[in-house]
C-alpha positions as CSV (number, residue, x, y, z in Angstrom):
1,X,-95.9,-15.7,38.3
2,X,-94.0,-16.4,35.3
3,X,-90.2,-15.6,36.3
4,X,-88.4,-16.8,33.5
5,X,-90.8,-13.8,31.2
6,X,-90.3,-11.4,34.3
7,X,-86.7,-11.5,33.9
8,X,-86.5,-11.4,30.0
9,X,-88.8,-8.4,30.0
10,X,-86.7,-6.5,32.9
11,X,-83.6,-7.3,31.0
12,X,-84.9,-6.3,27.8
13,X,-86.6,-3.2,29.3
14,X,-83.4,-2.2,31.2
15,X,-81.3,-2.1,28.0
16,X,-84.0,0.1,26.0
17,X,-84.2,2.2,28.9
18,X,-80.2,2.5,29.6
19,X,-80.5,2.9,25.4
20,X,-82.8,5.6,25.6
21,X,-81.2,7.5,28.3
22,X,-77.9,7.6,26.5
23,X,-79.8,9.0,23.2
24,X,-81.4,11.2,25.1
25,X,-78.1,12.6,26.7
26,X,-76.4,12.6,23.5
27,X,-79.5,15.1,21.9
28,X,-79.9,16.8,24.9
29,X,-76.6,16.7,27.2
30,X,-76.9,20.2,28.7
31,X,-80.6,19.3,29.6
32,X,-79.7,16.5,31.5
33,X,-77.3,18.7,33.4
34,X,-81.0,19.2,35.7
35,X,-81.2,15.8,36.8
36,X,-77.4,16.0,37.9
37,X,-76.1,16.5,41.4
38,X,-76.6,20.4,42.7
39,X,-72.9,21.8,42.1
40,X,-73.1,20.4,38.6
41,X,-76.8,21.7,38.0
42,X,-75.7,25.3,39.2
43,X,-72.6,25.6,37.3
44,X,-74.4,24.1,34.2
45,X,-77.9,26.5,34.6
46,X,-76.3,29.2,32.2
47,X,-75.8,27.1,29.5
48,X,-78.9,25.0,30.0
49,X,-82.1,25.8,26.7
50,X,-85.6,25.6,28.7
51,X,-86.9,24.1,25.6
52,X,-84.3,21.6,25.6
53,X,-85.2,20.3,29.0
54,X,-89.0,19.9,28.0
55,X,-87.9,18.0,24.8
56,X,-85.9,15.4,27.6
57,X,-89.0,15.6,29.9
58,X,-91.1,14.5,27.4
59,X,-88.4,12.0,25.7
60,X,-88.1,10.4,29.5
61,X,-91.7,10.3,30.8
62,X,-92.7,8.9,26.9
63,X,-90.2,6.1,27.7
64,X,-91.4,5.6,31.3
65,X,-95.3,5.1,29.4
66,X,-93.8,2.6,27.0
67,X,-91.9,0.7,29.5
68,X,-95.0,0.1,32.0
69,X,-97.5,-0.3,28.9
70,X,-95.0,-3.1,27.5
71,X,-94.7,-4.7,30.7
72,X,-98.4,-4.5,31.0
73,X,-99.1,-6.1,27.2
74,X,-96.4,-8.5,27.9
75,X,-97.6,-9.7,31.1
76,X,-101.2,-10.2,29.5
77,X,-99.7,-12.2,26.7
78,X,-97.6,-14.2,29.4
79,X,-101.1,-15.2,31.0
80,X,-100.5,-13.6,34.2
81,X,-103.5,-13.0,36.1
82,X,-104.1,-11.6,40.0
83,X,-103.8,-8.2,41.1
84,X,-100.4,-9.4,43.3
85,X,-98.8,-11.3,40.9
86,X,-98.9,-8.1,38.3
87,X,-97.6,-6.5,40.6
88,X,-94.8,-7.8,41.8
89,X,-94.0,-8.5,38.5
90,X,-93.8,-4.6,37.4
91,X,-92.2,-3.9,41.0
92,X,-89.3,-6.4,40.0
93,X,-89.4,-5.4,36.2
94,X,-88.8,-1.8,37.5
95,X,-86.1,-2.7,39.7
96,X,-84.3,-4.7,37.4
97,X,-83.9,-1.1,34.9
98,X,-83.6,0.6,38.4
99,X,-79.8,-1.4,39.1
100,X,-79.1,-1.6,35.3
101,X,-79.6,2.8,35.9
102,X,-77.5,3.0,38.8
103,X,-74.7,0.8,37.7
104,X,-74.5,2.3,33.9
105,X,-76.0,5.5,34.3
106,X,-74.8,6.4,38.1
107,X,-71.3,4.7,38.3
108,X,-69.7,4.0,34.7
109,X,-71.5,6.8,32.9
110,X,-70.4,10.2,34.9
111,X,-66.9,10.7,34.5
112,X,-67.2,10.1,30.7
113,X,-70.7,12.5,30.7
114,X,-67.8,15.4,32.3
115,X,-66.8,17.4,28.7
116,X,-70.4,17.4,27.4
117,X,-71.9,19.5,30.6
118,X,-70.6,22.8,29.7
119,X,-70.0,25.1,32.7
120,X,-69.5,22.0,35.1
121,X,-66.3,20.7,34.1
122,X,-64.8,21.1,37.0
123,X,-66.8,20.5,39.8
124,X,-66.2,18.1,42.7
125,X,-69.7,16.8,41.8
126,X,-67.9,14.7,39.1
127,X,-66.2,12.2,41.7
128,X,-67.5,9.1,42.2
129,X,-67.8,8.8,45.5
130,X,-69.1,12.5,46.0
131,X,-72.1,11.4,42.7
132,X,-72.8,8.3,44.7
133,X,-73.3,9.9,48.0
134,X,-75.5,13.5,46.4
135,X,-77.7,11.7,43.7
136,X,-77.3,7.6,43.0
137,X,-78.1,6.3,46.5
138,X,-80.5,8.4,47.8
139,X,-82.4,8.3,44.2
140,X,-82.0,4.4,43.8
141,X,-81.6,3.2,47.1
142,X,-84.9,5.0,48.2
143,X,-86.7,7.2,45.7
144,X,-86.8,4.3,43.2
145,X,-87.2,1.1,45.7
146,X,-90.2,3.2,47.5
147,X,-91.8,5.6,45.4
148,X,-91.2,4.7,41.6
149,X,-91.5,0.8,41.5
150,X,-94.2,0.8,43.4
151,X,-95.7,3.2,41.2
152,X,-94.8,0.6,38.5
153,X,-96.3,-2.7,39.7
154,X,-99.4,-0.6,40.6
155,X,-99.8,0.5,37.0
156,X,-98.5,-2.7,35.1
157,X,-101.7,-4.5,37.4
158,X,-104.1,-1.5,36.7
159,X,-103.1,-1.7,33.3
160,X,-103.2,-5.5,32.6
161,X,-107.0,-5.7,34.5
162,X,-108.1,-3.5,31.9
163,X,-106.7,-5.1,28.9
Protein backbone atom coordinates (compact mmCIF):
# COMPACT_ATOMS: atom_id res chain seq x y z
CA UNK A 1 0.00 0.00 0.00
CA UNK A 2 1.17 3.33 -0.74
CA UNK A 3 0.36 5.45 2.62
CA UNK A 4 1.99 8.52 1.94
CA UNK A 5 -0.88 8.71 -1.52
CA UNK A 6 -3.57 7.15 0.86
CA UNK A 7 -3.32 10.02 3.13
CA UNK A 8 -2.91 12.87 0.39
CA UNK A 9 -5.98 11.59 -1.37
CA UNK A 10 -8.11 11.26 2.11
CA UNK A 11 -6.97 14.70 2.89
CA UNK A 12 -7.63 16.07 -0.35
CA UNK A 13 -10.95 14.18 -0.59
CA UNK A 14 -12.08 15.27 2.91
CA UNK A 15 -11.72 19.01 2.10
CA UNK A 16 -13.72 18.71 -1.37
CA UNK A 17 -16.22 16.79 0.46
CA UNK A 18 -16.43 19.18 3.73
CA UNK A 19 -16.36 21.89 0.50
CA UNK A 20 -19.16 20.45 -1.16
CA UNK A 21 -21.28 19.92 1.75
CA UNK A 22 -21.00 23.49 2.81
CA UNK A 23 -22.07 24.61 -0.86
CA UNK A 24 -24.61 22.35 -0.86
CA UNK A 25 -26.02 23.78 2.50
CA UNK A 26 -25.59 27.27 1.43
CA UNK A 27 -28.02 26.37 -1.97
CA UNK A 28 -30.02 24.20 -0.27
CA UNK A 29 -30.09 24.95 3.74
CA UNK A 30 -33.79 24.10 4.28
CA UNK A 31 -33.10 20.73 2.50
CA UNK A 32 -30.55 19.81 4.60
CA UNK A 33 -32.88 20.36 7.49
CA UNK A 34 -33.70 16.22 6.49
CA UNK A 35 -30.47 14.96 7.37
CA UNK A 36 -30.70 16.95 10.77
CA UNK A 37 -31.61 15.45 14.17
CA UNK A 38 -35.61 14.64 14.54
CA UNK A 39 -36.75 17.86 16.55
CA UNK A 40 -35.02 20.00 14.08
CA UNK A 41 -36.33 17.89 10.97
CA UNK A 42 -39.99 18.24 12.31
CA UNK A 43 -39.94 21.86 13.16
CA UNK A 44 -38.21 22.47 9.78
CA UNK A 45 -40.72 20.00 7.46
CA UNK A 46 -43.07 23.14 6.73
CA UNK A 47 -40.63 25.08 5.22
CA UNK A 48 -38.77 22.27 3.58
CA UNK A 49 -39.26 22.44 -1.05
CA UNK A 50 -39.46 18.49 -2.03
CA UNK A 51 -37.62 19.56 -5.06
CA UNK A 52 -35.04 21.12 -3.13
CA UNK A 53 -34.20 18.00 -1.26
CA UNK A 54 -33.80 15.92 -4.56
CA UNK A 55 -31.53 18.69 -5.96
CA UNK A 56 -29.21 17.95 -2.48
CA UNK A 57 -29.76 14.16 -3.02
CA UNK A 58 -28.49 14.27 -6.22
CA UNK A 59 -25.66 17.06 -5.35
CA UNK A 60 -24.59 14.46 -2.35
CA UNK A 61 -24.74 11.03 -3.93
CA UNK A 62 -22.92 12.86 -7.29
CA UNK A 63 -20.10 13.73 -4.86
CA UNK A 64 -20.14 10.37 -3.13
CA UNK A 65 -19.49 8.87 -7.11
CA UNK A 66 -16.70 11.27 -7.59
CA UNK A 67 -15.04 10.68 -4.39
CA UNK A 68 -14.89 6.67 -4.82
CA UNK A 69 -14.15 7.02 -8.74
CA UNK A 70 -11.12 9.50 -7.77
CA UNK A 71 -9.93 7.25 -5.16
CA UNK A 72 -10.28 4.48 -7.60
CA UNK A 73 -8.30 6.35 -10.70
CA UNK A 74 -5.91 7.56 -8.17
CA UNK A 75 -5.14 4.36 -6.68
CA UNK A 76 -4.55 2.86 -10.22
CA UNK A 77 -2.20 5.64 -11.10
CA UNK A 78 -0.51 5.03 -7.60
CA UNK A 79 0.24 1.40 -8.84
CA UNK A 80 -1.70 -0.24 -6.20
CA UNK A 81 -2.69 -3.61 -7.03
CA UNK A 82 -4.55 -6.60 -4.73
CA UNK A 83 -8.03 -6.76 -3.98
CA UNK A 84 -6.99 -6.01 0.10
CA UNK A 85 -4.75 -3.42 -0.42
CA UNK A 86 -7.60 -1.32 -2.50
CA UNK A 87 -9.43 -1.86 -0.07
CA UNK A 88 -8.18 -0.80 2.84
CA UNK A 89 -7.04 1.95 1.12
CA UNK A 90 -10.79 3.30 0.25
CA UNK A 91 -11.87 2.05 3.87
CA UNK A 92 -9.15 4.55 5.31
CA UNK A 93 -9.72 7.21 2.47
CA UNK A 94 -13.39 7.12 3.58
CA UNK A 95 -12.73 7.45 7.10
CA UNK A 96 -10.37 10.09 6.83
CA UNK A 97 -13.63 12.49 5.16
CA UNK A 98 -15.68 10.47 7.78
CA UNK A 99 -13.67 12.46 10.96
CA UNK A 100 -13.04 15.57 8.77
CA UNK A 101 -17.49 15.30 8.58
CA UNK A 102 -17.93 14.77 12.16
CA UNK A 103 -15.52 17.31 13.39
CA UNK A 104 -16.50 20.24 10.78
CA UNK A 105 -19.80 19.24 9.78
CA UNK A 106 -21.15 17.59 13.39
CA UNK A 107 -19.31 19.76 16.06
CA UNK A 108 -18.13 23.25 14.63
CA UNK A 109 -20.74 23.53 11.94
CA UNK A 110 -24.34 23.34 13.88
CA UNK A 111 -24.67 26.19 16.07
CA UNK A 112 -23.65 28.53 13.10
CA UNK A 113 -26.17 26.29 10.60
CA UNK A 114 -29.08 27.57 13.50
CA UNK A 115 -30.62 30.98 11.61
CA UNK A 116 -30.58 29.29 8.14
CA UNK A 117 -33.11 26.28 9.18
CA UNK A 118 -36.22 28.21 9.29
CA UNK A 119 -38.83 26.79 11.78
CA UNK A 120 -36.06 25.16 13.98
CA UNK A 121 -34.47 27.96 15.58
CA UNK A 122 -35.24 27.10 18.73
CA UNK A 123 -34.98 23.67 19.33
CA UNK A 124 -32.94 21.84 21.88
CA UNK A 125 -31.71 19.82 18.93
CA UNK A 126 -29.22 22.73 18.39
CA UNK A 127 -27.00 21.89 21.54
CA UNK A 128 -24.01 20.22 21.16
CA UNK A 129 -24.14 17.69 23.37
CA UNK A 130 -27.92 16.85 22.54
CA UNK A 131 -26.54 16.88 18.13
CA UNK A 132 -23.70 14.67 19.30
CA UNK A 133 -25.71 12.17 21.21
CA UNK A 134 -29.12 12.15 18.36
CA UNK A 135 -27.13 12.21 15.00
CA UNK A 136 -22.97 12.51 14.98
CA UNK A 137 -22.10 9.40 17.07
CA UNK A 138 -24.46 7.04 16.19
CA UNK A 139 -23.99 8.18 12.23
CA UNK A 140 -20.11 8.32 12.45
CA UNK A 141 -19.30 6.14 15.14
CA UNK A 142 -21.34 3.25 13.55
CA UNK A 143 -23.24 3.94 10.36
CA UNK A 144 -20.12 5.19 8.69
CA UNK A 145 -17.22 2.88 10.39
CA UNK A 146 -19.66 -0.26 9.43
CA UNK A 147 -21.77 0.33 6.68
CA UNK A 148 -20.49 3.24 4.46
CA UNK A 149 -16.62 2.70 4.46
CA UNK A 150 -16.89 -0.56 3.85
CA UNK A 151 -19.12 0.11 1.11
CA UNK A 152 -16.15 2.40 -0.03
CA UNK A 153 -13.09 0.09 -0.03
CA UNK A 154 -15.34 -2.50 -1.72
CA UNK A 155 -16.00 -0.15 -4.63
CA UNK A 156 -12.64 1.71 -4.85
CA UNK A 157 -11.19 -2.36 -5.31
CA UNK A 158 -14.22 -3.21 -7.69
CA UNK A 159 -13.53 -0.17 -9.45
CA UNK A 160 -9.71 -0.20 -9.76
CA UNK A 161 -9.88 -4.24 -11.04
CA UNK A 162 -11.79 -2.96 -13.77
CA UNK A 163 -9.75 -0.11 -14.85
Amino acid sequence: MNWPRIILDGLSMSLLFNMGAGLGFLLWPQAYSTMFPREIKEAAAPYVDRRDVRKMKLFLYSLYLFLVAHWAISAHFAGMTGFWNLFWAGYVEMTMVSLSDFIILDCWLPPKAKPFIKGAEHCKAWERWEWLKTLAIPEHGLLWTLIVCPIAGLAVAGLNMLI
